[in-house]
C-alpha positions in Angstrom: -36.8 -24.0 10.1 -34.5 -26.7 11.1 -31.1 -27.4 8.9 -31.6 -29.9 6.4 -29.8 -31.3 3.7 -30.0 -31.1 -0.1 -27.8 -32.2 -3.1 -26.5 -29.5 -5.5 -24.7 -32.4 -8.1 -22.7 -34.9 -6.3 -22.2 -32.3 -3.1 -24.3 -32.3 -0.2 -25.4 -28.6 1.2 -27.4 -27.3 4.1 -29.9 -24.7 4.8 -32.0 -23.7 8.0 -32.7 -21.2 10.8 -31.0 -21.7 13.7 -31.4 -19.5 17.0 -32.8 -16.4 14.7 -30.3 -16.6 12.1 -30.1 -18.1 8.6 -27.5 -20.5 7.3 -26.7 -21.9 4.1 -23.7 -23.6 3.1 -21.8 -26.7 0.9 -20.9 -29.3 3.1 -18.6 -30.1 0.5 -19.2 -34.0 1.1 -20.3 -36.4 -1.1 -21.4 -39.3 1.5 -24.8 -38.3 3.1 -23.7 -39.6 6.9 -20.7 -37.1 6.2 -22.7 -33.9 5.5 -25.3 -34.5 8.4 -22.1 -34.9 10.6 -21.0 -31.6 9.3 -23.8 -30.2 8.8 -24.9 -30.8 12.8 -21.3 -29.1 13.9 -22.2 -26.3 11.9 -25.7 -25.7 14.0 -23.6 -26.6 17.4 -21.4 -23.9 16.5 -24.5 -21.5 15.6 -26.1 -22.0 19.3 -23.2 -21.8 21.2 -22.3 -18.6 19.7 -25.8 -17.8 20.2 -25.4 -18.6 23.9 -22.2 -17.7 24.8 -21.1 -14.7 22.2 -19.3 -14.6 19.4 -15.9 -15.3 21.1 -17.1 -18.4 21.6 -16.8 -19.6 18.3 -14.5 -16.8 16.3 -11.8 -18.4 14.6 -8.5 -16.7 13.7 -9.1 -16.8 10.1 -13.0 -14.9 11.1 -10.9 -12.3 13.2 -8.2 -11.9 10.0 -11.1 -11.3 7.6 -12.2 -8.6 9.9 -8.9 -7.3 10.5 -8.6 -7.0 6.1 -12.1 -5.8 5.7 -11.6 -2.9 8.1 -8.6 -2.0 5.7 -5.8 -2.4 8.5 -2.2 -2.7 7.3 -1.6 -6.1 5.6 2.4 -6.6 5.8 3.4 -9.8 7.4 0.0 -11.5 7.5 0.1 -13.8 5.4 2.3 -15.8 7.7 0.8 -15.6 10.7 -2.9 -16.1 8.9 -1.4 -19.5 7.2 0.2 -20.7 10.9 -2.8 -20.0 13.1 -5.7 -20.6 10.1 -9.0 -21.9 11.9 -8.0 -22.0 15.2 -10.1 -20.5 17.9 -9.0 -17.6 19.2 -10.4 -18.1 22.7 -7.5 -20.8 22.5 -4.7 -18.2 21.6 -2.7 -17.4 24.3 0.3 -15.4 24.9 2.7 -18.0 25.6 1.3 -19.7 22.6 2.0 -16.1 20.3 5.5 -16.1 21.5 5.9 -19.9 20.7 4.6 -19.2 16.9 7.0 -16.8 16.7 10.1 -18.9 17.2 8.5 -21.6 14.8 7.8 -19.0 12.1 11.2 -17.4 12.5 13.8 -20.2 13.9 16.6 -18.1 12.6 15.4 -14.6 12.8 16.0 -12.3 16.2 14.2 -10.4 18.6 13.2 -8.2 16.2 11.7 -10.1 13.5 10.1 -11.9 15.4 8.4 -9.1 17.4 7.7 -7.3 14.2 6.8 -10.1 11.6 4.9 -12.7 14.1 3.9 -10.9 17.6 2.4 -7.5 16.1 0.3 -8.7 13.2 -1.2 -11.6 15.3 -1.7 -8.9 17.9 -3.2 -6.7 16.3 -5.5 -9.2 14.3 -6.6 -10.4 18.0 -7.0 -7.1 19.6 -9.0 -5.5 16.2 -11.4 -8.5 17.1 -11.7 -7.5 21.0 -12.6 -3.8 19.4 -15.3 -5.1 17.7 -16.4 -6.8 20.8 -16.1 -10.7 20.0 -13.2 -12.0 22.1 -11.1 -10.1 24.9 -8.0 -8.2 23.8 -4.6 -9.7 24.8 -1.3 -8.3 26.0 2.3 -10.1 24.5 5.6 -9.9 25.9 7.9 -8.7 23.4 11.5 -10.7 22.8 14.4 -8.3 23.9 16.1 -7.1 21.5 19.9 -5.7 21.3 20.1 -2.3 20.7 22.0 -1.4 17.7 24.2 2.1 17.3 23.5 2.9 13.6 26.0 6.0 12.2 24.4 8.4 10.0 25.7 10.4 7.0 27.6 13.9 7.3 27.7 16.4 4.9 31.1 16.1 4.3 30.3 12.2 3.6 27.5 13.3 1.3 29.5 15.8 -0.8 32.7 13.2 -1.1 29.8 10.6 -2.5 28.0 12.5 -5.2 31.3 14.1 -6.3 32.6 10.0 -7.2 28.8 8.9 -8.2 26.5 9.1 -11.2 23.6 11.8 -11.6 21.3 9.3 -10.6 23.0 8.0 -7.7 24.3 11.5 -6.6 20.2 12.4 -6.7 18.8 9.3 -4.9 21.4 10.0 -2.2 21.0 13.5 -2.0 17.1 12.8 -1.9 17.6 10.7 0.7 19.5 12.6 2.9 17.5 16.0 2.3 13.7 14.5 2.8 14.3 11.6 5.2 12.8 8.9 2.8 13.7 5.0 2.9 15.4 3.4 0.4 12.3 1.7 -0.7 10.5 4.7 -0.8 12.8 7.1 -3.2 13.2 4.5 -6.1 9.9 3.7 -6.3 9.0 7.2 -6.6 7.9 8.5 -10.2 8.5 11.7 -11.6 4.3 12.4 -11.2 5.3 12.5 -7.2 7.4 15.4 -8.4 7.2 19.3 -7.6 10.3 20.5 -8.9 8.9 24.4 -8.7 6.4 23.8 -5.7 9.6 22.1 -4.1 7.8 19.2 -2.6 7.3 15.0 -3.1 5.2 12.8 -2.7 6.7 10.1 -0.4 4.3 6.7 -0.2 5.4 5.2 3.4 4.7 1.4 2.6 6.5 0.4 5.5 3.7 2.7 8.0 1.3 2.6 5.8 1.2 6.5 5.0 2.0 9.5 3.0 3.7 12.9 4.0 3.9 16.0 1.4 8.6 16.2 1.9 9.8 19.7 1.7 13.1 19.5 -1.2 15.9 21.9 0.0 17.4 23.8 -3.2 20.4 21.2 -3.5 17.7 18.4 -3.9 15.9 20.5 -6.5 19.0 20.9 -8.6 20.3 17.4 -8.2 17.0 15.9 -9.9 16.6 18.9 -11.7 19.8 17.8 -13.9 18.1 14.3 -14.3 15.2 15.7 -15.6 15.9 15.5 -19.3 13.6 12.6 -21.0 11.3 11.7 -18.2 7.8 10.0 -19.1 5.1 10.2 -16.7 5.0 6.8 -14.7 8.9 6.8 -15.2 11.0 6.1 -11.9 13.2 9.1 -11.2 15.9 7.3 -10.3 15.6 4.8 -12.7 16.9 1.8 -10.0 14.3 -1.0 -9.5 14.9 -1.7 -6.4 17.4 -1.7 -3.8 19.6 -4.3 -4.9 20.2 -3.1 -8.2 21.3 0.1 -6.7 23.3 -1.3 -4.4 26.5 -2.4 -6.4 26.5 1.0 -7.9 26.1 2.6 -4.5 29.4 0.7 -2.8 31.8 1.7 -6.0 30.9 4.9 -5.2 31.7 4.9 -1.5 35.1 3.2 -2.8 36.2 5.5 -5.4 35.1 7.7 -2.6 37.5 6.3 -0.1 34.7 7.2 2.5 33.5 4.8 5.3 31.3 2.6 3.7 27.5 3.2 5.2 24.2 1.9 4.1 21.1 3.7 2.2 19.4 3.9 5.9 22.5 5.7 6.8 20.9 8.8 4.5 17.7 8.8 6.5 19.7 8.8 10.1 22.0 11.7 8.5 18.3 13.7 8.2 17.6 13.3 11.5 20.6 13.5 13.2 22.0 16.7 10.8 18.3 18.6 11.9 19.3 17.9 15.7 22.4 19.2 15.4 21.3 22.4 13.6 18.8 23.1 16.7 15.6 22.1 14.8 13.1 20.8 17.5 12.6 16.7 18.0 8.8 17.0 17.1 9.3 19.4 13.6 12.1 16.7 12.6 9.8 14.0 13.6 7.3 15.3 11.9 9.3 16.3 8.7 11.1 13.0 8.5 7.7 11.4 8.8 8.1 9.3 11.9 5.2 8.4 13.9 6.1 8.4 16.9 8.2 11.4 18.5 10.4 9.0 20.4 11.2 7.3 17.5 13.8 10.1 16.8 14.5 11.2 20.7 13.2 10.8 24.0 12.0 14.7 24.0 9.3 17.1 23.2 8.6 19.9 21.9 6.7 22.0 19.2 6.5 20.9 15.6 7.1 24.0 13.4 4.7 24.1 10.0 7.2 25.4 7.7 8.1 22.0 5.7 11.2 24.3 4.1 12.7 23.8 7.5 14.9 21.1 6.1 17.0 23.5 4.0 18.9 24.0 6.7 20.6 20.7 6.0 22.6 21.9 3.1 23.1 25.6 5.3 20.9 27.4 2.6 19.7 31.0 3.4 15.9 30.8 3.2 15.3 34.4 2.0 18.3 33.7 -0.8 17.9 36.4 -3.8 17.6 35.0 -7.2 15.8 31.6 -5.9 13.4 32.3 -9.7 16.2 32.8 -11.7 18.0 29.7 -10.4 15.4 27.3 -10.7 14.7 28.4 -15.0 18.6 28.0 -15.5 18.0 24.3 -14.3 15.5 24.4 -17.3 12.9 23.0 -14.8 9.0 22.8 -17.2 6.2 22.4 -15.2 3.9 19.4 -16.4 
């Protein structure tokens, strides 16, 4: 039947078949010549998507709602979903992509922009052209400066945890044995926790993953002597979030009299540490929970299954006698 028009209160609404398919909807006008207006765009719309596909008529917000409903990663949305709201996506070019990332981030570099404008609209765009309603599309990337970033040593590890508290000796110990981001180890709670299995749970927000991290001995003790009191829930580390560990984290490099380096520095250390020891590119890839192998080197190679691997930071013999008897004098309980 054809749309018409019918008043639920003061509000005009619409109802009808058009080209097969039902729709209903608020008009969400009170003047009558308003709603049939809006009313007769809506059933335009209808046939020309009926005509000319879907793309024809798929909006940016339609695509987003797709893209969320498929259960895609959602960091850095928000943004791009408010700046490009119902615009038709056929009318989304490149060029136009590039442009919304300089307006979003006027300040911000290459980087940023690429990562917090370009890939989510990108990927909302291309999800669409995967389920077949628009074409996928292809953006040029700002250039961005490469950066040398200087992991951690051992000897820089062992000079901070000798001038830092339990905690803070832990977290960066944690850090440096498993790989994990800042972000990552204080929000981990002491349910993630293994302390006899030797393993964590690490929640990778920033890819959207988890990985099952190996804990070398060392690690084990370090928490191990923070164990005392915990509650289930309870952060291991106790630190809210990076800022608040922060100024604790430069009076110990100062005390230290160490070059001062950042939390990140503790994940580059893992990488760079594994290398160095003549563990493969793909195993430390793998163990360090990066995605893509050439994240960590342009090589290949084959990723070993043996998640205790990573001892070999902290030079610890594998087949060490009395491995039992160490871990019940750390007074380690199972829970």
């Amino acid at each position: 039947m054809p749309i018409k028009l019918y008043r639920r209160g003061k509000v005009w609404h619409f109802r009808g078949t058009v080209a097969g398919r039902r729709l209903r909807g608020s008009t969400e006008a009170q003047d009558k010549a308003v709603a049939q207006r809006i009313a007769a765009e809506r059933e335009k719309a209808e046939w020309t998507r009926h005509l000319d596909g879907p793309g024809a008529t798929l909006t940016f917000a339609q695509a987003a709602m797709a893209y969320r409903e498929a259960e895609k990663p959602t960091r850095f949305l928000e943004r791009v979903e408010d700046y490009w709201r119902d615009q038709p996506v056929r009318e989304i070019t490149a060029g136009a992509i590039r442009q919304s990332a300089i307006r979003l981030y006027p300040n911000a570099g290459g980087a940023t922009r690429n990562r917090q404008a370009i890939v989510p609209t990108q990927a909302i765009i291309n999800h669409a052209a995967e389920l077949e309603w628009c074409p996928p599309i292809k953006v040029k990337r700002f250039p961005v400066a490469a950066k040398t970033k200087e992991p951690v040593t051992g000897e820089w590890v062992d000079a901070f945890v000798s001038n830092a508290s339990p905690h803070l000796g832990a977290l960066c110990l944690f850090m440096y044995g498993t790989g994990a981001r800042i972000s990552e180890a204080i929000n981990m709670v002491w349910d993630e926790l293994d302390l006899i299995g030797a393993t964590a749970l690490i929640r990778q927000t920033k890819v959207n993953a988890e990985r099952i991290a190996h804990l070398p001995p060392r690690v084990v003790a370090a928490i191990a002597n923070i164990v005392s009191n915990r509650q289930p829930g309870e952060r291991v580390f106790r630190y809210v979030s990076r800022e608040s560990a922060r100024p604790v984290w430069d009076s110990a490099i100062a005390r230290a009299g160490i070059k001062h380096l950042s939390f990140h520095s503790c994940r580059h250390g893992f990488a760079t540490t594994l290398l160095h020891k003549g563990v493969d590119v793909v195993t430390v890839a793998k163990m360090g929970g990066w995605k893509d192998v050439s994240q960590v080197v342009k090589t290949y190679g084959h990723a070993m299954t043996d998640k205790t691997v990573t001892n070999a930071i902290f030079d610890t013999n594998l087949a060490q006698p009395g491995k039992t008897e160490q871990l019940t004098n750390w007074n380690i309980k199972e829970k």
